[in-house]
C-alpha positions as CSV (number, residue, x, y, z in Angstrom):
1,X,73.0,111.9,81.8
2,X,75.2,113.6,84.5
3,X,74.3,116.9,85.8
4,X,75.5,119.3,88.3
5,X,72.9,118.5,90.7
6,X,74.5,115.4,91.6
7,X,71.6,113.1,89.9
8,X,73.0,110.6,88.4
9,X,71.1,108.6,85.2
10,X,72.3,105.8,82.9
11,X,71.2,105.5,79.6
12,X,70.3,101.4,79.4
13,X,69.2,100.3,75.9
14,X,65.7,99.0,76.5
15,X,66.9,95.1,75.1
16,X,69.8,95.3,77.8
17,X,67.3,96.8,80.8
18,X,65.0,93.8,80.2
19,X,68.0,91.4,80.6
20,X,68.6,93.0,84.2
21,X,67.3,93.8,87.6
22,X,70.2,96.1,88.5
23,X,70.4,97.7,91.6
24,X,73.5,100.9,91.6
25,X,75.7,101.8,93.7
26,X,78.6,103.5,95.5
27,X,81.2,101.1,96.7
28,X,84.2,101.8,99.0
29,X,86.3,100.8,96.0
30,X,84.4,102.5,92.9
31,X,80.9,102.4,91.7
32,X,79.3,98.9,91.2
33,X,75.9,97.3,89.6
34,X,74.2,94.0,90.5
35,X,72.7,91.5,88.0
36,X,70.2,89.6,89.4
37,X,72.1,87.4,92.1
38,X,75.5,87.8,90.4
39,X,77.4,91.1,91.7
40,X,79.7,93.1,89.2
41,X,81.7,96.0,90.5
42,X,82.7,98.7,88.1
43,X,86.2,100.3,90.5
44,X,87.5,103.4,90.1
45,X,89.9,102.3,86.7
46,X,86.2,101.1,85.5
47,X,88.3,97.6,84.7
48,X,86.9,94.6,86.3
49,X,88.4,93.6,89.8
50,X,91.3,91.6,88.7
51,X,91.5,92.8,85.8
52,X,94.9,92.9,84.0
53,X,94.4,95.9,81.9
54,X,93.4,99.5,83.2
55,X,91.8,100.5,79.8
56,X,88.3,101.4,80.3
57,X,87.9,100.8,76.7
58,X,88.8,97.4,77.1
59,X,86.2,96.7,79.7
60,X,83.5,94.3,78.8
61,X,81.3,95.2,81.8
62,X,78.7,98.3,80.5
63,X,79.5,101.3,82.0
64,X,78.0,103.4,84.5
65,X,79.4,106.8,83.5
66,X,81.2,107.8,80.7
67,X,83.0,110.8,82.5
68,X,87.3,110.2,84.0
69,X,89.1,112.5,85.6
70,X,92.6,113.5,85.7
71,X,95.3,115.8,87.9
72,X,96.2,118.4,85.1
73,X,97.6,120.9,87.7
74,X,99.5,121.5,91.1
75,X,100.7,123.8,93.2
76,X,102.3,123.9,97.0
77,X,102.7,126.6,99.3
78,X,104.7,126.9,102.5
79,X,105.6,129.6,105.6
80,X,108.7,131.7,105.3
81,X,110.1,130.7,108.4
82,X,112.3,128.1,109.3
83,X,113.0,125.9,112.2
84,X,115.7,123.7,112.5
85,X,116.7,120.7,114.6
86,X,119.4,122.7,116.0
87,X,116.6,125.2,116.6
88,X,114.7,123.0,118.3
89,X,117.7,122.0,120.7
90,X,117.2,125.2,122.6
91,X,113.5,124.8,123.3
92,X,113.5,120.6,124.4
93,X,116.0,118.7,125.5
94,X,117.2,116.7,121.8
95,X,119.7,117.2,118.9
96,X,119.9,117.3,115.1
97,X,121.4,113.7,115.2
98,X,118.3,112.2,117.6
99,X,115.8,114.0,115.5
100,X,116.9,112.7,112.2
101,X,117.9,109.9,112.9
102,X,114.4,108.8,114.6
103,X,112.7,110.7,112.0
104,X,114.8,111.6,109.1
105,X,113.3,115.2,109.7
106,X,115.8,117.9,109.6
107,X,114.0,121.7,109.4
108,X,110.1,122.1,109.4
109,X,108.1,125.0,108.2
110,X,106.0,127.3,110.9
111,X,103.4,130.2,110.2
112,X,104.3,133.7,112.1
113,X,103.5,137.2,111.3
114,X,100.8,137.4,108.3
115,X,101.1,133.8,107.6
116,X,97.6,132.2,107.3
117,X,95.9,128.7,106.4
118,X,93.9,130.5,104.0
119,X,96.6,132.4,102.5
120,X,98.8,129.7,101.8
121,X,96.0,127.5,100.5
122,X,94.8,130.4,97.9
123,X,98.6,130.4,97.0
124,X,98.9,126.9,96.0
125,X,95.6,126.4,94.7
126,X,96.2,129.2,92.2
127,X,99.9,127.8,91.0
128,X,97.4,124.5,90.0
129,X,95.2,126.9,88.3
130,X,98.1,128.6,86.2
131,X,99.5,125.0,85.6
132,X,96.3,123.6,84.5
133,X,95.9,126.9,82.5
134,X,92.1,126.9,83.9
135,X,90.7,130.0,85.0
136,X,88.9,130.5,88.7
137,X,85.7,131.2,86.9
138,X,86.0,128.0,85.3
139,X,86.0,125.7,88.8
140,X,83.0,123.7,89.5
141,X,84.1,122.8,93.4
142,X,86.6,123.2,96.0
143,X,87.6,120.6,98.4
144,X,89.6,121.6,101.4
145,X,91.3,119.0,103.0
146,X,92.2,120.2,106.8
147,X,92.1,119.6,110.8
148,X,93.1,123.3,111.6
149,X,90.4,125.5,109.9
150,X,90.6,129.3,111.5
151,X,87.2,129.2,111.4
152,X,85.2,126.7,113.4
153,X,82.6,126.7,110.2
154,X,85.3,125.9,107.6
155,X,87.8,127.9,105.7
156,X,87.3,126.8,102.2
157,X,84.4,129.7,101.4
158,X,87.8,132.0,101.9
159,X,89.6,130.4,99.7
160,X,86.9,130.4,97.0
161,X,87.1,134.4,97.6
162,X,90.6,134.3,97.5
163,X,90.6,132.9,94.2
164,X,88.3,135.4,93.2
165,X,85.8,132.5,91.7
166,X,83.2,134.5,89.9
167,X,80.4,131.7,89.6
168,X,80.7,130.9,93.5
169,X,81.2,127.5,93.4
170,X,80.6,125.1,96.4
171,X,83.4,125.1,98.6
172,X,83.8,123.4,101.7
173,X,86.0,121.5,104.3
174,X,87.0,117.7,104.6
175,X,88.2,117.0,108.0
176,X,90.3,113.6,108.0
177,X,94.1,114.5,109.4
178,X,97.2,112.7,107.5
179,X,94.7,111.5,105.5
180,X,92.3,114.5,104.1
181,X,94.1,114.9,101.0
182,X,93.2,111.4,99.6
183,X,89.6,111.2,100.8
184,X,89.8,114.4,98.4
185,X,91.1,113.2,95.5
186,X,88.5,110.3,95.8
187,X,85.7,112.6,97.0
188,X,86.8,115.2,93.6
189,X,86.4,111.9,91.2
190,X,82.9,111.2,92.5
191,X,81.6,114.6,91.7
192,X,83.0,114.8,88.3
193,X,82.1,110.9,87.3
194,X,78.4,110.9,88.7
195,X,77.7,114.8,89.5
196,X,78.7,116.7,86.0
197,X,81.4,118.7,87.9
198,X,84.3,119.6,85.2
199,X,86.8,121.1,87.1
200,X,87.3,120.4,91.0
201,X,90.2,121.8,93.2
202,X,91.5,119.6,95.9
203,X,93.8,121.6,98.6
204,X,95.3,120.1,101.8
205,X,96.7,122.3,103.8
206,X,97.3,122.0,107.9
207,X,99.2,124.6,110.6
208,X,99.4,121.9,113.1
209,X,102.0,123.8,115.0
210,X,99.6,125.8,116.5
211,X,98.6,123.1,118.6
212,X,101.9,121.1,119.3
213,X,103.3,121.4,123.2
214,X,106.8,123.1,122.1
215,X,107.7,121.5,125.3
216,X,106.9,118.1,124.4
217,X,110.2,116.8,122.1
218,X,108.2,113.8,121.1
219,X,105.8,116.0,118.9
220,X,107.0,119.0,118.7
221,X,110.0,117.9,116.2
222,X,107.4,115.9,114.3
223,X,105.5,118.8,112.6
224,X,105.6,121.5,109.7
225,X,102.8,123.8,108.3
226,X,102.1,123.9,104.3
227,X,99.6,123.7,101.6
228,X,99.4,122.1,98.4
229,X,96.7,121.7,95.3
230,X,95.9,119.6,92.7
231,X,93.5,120.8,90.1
232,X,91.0,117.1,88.9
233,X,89.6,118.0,85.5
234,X,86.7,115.7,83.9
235,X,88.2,113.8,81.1
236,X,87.1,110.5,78.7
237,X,86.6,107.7,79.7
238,X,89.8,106.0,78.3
239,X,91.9,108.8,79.7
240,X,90.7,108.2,83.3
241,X,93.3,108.6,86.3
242,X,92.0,107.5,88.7
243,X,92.1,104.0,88.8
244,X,91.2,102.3,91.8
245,X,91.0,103.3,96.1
246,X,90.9,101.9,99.3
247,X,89.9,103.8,102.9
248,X,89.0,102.7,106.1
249,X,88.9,103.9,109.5
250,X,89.1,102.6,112.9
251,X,87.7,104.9,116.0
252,X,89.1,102.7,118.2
253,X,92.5,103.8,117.4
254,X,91.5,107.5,118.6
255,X,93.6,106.8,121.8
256,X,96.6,106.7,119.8
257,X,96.6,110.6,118.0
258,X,93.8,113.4,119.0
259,X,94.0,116.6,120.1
260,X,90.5,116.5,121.8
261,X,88.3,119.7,123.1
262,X,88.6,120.8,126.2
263,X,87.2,123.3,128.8
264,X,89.2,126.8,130.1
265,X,88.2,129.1,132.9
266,X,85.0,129.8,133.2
267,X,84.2,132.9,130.8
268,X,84.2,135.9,133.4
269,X,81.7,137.7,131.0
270,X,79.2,135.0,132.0
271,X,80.1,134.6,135.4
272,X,78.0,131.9,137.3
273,X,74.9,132.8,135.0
274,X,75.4,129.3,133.3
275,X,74.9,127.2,136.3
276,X,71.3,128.6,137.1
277,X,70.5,126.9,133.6
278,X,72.9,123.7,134.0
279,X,75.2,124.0,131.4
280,X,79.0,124.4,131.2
281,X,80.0,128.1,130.6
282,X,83.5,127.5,129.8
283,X,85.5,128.9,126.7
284,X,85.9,125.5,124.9
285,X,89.3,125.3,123.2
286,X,91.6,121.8,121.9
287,X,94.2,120.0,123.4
288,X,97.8,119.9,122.2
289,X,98.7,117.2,120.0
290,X,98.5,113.8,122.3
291,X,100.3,110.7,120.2
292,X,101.4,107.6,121.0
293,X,104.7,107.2,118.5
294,X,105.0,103.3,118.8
295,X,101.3,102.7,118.4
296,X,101.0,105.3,115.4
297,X,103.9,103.6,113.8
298,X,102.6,100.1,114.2
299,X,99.8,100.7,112.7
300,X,101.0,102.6,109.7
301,X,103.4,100.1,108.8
302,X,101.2,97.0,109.3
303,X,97.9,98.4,107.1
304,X,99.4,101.0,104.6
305,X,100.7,98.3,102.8
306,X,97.6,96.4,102.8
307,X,95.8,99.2,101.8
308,X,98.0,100.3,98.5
309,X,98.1,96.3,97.7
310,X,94.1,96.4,97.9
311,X,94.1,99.5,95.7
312,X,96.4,97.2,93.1
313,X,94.2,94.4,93.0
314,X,91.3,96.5,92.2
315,X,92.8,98.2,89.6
316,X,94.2,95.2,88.3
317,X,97.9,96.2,88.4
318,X,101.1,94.5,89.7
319,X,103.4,97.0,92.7
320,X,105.8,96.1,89.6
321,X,103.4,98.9,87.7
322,X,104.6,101.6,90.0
323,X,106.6,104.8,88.7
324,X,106.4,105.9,92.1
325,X,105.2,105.3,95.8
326,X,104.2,108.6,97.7
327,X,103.0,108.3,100.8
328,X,102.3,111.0,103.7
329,X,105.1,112.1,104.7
330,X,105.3,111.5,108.6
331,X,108.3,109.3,109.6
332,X,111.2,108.3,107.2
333,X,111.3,104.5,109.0
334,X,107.5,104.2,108.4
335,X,107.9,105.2,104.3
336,X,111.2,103.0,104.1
337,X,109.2,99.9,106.0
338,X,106.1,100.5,103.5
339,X,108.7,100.8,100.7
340,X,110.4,97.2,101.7
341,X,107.0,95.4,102.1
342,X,105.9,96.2,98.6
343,X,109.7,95.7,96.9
344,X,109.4,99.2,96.0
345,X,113.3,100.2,95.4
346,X,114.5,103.4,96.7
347,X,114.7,105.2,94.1
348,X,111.1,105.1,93.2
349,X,110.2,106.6,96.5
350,X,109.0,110.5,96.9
351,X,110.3,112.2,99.7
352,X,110.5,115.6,100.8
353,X,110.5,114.6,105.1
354,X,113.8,116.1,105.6
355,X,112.7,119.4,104.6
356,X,108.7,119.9,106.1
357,X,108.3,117.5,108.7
358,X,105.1,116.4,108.5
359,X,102.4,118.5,107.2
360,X,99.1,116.5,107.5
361,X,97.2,117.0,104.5
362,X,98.9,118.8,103.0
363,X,102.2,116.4,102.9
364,X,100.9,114.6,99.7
365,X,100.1,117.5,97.4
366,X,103.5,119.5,98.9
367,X,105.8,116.1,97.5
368,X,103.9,116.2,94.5
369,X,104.1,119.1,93.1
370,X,108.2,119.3,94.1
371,X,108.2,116.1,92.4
372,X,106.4,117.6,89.2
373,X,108.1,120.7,88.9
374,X,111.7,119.1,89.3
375,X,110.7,116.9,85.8
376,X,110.8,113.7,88.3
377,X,107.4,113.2,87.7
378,X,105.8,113.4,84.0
379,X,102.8,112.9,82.4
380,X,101.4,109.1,82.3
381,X,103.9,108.1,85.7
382,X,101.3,105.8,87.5
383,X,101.4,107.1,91.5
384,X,100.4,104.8,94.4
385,X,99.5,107.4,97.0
386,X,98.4,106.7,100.9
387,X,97.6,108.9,103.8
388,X,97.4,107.6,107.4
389,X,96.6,109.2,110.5
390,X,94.1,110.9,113.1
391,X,90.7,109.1,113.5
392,X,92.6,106.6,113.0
393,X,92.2,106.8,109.5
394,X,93.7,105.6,106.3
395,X,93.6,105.1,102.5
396,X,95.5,104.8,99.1
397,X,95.0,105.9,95.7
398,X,96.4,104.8,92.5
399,X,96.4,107.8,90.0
400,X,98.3,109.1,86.6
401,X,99.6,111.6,86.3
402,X,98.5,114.2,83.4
């Protein structure tokens, strides 16, 4: 039985335990199961790797957990104010024309006045909550997905207030960049399959403009500030959207994107007092964003595809089986090349660039829910989703809809 405590028991008929010396599990693609010397892997679709059929109820393998999970509800958020390329043209030397057409970014989104991470994140999560029809009271978890917290110990606990979440669930922060909202989804369908969780609200939401160089014009036309939701209910089995994943990382990438601490002035209020004791007394604070474009674009191009055409394979499905690629939304020519290596057509492609810039985590969720409230989207749609990014980092989901 699953419970909310995270323990995690199988129920094995005694004739089927004496058959096997199992050993269980968490894969990076799914949950898997050992029998003897011969290694079975249960992914995220609980199909067989290689698999032609998604159907968990057509899976010969015994399964693991008889809990799926589905996106029942979304919801986006976004600042009031508006910054165009022509806006931009007065702050760096550059132009509407050598912004989109590097880009294909056209206005961004920036917080001012009473703007606030928090607040837009409450905002989105509860349009998923009124979609879903689920009450606050009802959610088991919050995930927020985010690099600019205003609080150095996380931001999701005032979100969880915001919400007005009666049973104070657990709510805390994933910290991954471009590609937070995915490690969410992924994170959201391991508490509901093995922990007993029900209902589990995954946010992204970034304000990197508050640490772009606005005198830098090769980041500071790259970025927006948003939030969007997606409510992941448990579900049957056989109704399971979530069908497979892939992530990785690579540190040694860092080089390429950080925004790294560093010291200010030492803190007048402490004077010297620090040295008698040998430790640095300044106000530690982060760097503007530091990116090498070329490099950043290399990489997405060269392992995003690799990534979603991992995901495929482990969920047994064709690129053919696609209703739609979304991917973070960073550069049009990076989603285009991505598009082109998996024969995705155009017109199968979600992309709201032009519009937000990119918004970090919160990029996925944001062209979601646009694409689900405009009818583009609909119930049963199968979605290949990947973030890339910071860390480096990077990983793809392939998910229904509804």
């Amino acid at each position: 039985m699953a419970i909310a405590s995270g323990l995690f028991t199988p129920v094995v008929p005694s004739g089927v335990r004496r058959r096997f010396s199992a050993s269980i599990g968490i894969y990076r693609s799914g949950f898997w199961f050992s029998e003897g010397v011969s290694t079975k892997r249960i992914v995220c679709s609980s199909s067989i790797e290689g698999a032609q059929e998604v159907s968990p109820s057509q899976s010969p393998v015994p399964r693991l957990y008889s809990k799926g999970c589905k996106l029942v509800g979304c919801g986006s958020a976004v600042p009031s104010l508006l910054i165009s390329n022509d806006d931009l043209s007065k702050l760096v030397d550059t132009s509407d024309e050598w912004i989109s057409t590097r880009t294909g970014i056209r206005n961004r989104r920036v917080i001012s006045g009473k703007d606030s991470l928090t607040g837009l994140a409450a905002d989105a999560a509860k349009k998923a909550l009124e979609m879903a029809e689920v009450d606050p009271s009802d959610v088991d978890l919050i995930l927020l997905c985010t690099s600019t917290p205003e609080d150095l110990f996380g931001s999701a606990p005032q979100i969880q207030k915001a919400l007005g979440c009666k049973n104070n669930p657990l709510a805390y922060d994933i910290t991954a960049a471009c590609s937070g909202f995915v490690l969410g989804l992924v994170s959201a369908a391991s508490y509901i399959r093995g922990g007993g969780f029900n209902n589990v609200l995954v946010i992204g939401a970034d304000t990197l403009s508050r640490y772009v160089d606005w005198t830098d014009r090769g980041t500071c036309i790259l970025f927006g500030d948003a939030a969007g939701a997606v409510l992941v209910q448990a579900c049957d089995g056989e109704e399971d959207g979530l069908f497979a994943f892939d992530m990785h990382s690579d540190g040694d990438g860092q080089r390429h994107l950080n925004a790294g601490i560093k010291g200010n002035e030492t803190d007048h209020g402490l004077g010297s007092n620090g040295s008698v004791l040998g430790f640095d007394t300044k106000n530690p604070a982060y760097s503007c964003i530091q990116m090498n474009g070329k490099e950043v674009f290399r990489f997405a191009v060269r392992v995003v595809p690799q990534s979603i055409e991992s995901a495929l394979g482990k969920a047994g499905l064709p690129a053919s089986s696609i209703d739609w690629l979304l991917l973070h939304q960073a550069n049009q020519r990076i989603i285009d090349a991505v598009a082109t290596r998996l024969d995705v057509p155009s017109e199968r492609v979600i992309s709201n660039l032009a519009n937000y810039g990119n918004t970090s985590a919160a990029s996925i969720p944001l062209a979601l829910d646009e694409a689900v409230r405009s009818g583009k989207v609909r119930p049963g749609h199968t979605i290949a989703a990947a973030g890339f990014g910071a860390g480096l980092t990077w990983g793809s989901a392939i998910i229904r809809w509804g």
